[in-house]
C-alpha positions in Angstrom: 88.1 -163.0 -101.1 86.5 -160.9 -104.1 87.1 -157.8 -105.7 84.6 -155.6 -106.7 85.0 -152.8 -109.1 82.3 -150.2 -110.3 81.5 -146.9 -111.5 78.4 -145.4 -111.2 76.9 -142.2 -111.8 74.6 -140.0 -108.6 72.9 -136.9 -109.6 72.6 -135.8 -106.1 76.8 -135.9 -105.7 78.5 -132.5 -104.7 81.7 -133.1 -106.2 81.0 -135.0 -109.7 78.6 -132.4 -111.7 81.5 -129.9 -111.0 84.7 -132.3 -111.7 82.4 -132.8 -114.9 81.5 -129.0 -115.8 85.8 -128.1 -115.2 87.0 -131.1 -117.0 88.7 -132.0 -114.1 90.0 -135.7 -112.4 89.8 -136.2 -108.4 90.8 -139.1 -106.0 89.3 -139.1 -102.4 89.9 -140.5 -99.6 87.2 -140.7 -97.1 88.1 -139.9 -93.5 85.7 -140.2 -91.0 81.8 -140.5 -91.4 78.9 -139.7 -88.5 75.2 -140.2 -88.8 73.7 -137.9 -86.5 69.5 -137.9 -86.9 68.6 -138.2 -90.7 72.5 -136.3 -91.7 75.3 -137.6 -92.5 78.5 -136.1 -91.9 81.8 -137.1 -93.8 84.9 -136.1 -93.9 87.5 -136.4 -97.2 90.7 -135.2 -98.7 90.2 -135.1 -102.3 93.7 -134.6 -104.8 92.6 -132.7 -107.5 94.3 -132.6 -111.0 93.5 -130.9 -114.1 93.8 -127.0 -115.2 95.0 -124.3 -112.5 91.7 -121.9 -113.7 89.5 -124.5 -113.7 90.4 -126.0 -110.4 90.2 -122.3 -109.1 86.5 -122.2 -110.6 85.5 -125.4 -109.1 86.7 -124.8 -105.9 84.4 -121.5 -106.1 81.2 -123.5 -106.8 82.1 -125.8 -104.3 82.6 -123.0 -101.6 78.7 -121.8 -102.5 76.8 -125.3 -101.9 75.3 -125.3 -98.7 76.4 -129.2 -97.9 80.1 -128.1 -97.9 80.6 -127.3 -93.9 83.9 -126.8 -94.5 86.6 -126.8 -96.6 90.7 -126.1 -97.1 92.6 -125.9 -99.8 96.3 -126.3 -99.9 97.5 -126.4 -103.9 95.8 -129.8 -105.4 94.9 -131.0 -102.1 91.3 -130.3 -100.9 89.7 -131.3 -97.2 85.9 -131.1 -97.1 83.4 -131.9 -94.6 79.8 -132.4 -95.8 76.6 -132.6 -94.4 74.1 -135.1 -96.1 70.4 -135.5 -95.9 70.0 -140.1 -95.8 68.5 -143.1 -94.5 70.2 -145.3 -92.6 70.3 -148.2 -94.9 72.1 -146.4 -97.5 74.5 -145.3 -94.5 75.2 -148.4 -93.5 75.4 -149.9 -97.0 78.2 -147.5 -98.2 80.1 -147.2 -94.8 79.9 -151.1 -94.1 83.2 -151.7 -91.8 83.2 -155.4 -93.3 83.9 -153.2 -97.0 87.5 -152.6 -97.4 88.0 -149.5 -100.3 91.5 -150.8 -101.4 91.8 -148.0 -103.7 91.0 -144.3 -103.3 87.5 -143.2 -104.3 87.2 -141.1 -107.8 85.2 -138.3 -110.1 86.5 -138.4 -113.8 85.4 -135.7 -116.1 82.7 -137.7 -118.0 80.8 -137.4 -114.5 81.5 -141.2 -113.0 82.4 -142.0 -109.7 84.2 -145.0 -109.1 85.1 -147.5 -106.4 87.5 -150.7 -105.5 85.9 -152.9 -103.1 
């Protein structure tokens, strides 16, 4: 078996421009995903940590982008559901059920996402 374990940086991403812009660290864990047409739905809780006021400002960009279906909020702990413009290869490449994410997803304040595969 192998491990894989990356960062990478997507300028289209809802949460990490805004984790970056508040300073802030998040782990997420990805609940449930649907492709329905050329959208993609997904599902997450997200544990956010870093400074009270700047979690309250991110979470008030985050309630304005139009991808963010919906979202609750109880203290650090944030559920979203997004909607997504994609293709389905790049659907079927991230949600892959023969990938196992051993590891929670997460946004660091430089503006990386990373993965454990």
């Amino acid at each position: 078996m192998w491990y894989l374990k990356f960062k990478l940086r997507h300028r289209d991403c809802i949460f990490a421009p805004l984790v970056k812009k508040y300073n802030l660290s998040i782990e997420f864990f990805p609940l449930r995903h649907e492709m329905k047409g050329k959208n993609l739905y997904t599902s997450a809780l997200h544990v956010t940590k870093g400074d009270e006021k700047d979690i309250k400002k991110y979470l008030k960009d985050l309630k304005k982008n139009p991808r963010v279906i919906e979202m609750e909020v109880s203290k650090e702990i944030i559920f979203t559901l997004t909607k997504e413009e994609t293709d389905k290869e790049s659907y079927e490449a991230i949600y892959n059920t023969k990938i196992l994410y051993i590891t929670p997803g997460y946004n660091t304040p430089d503006g990386y996402e990373g993965w454990e595969v």
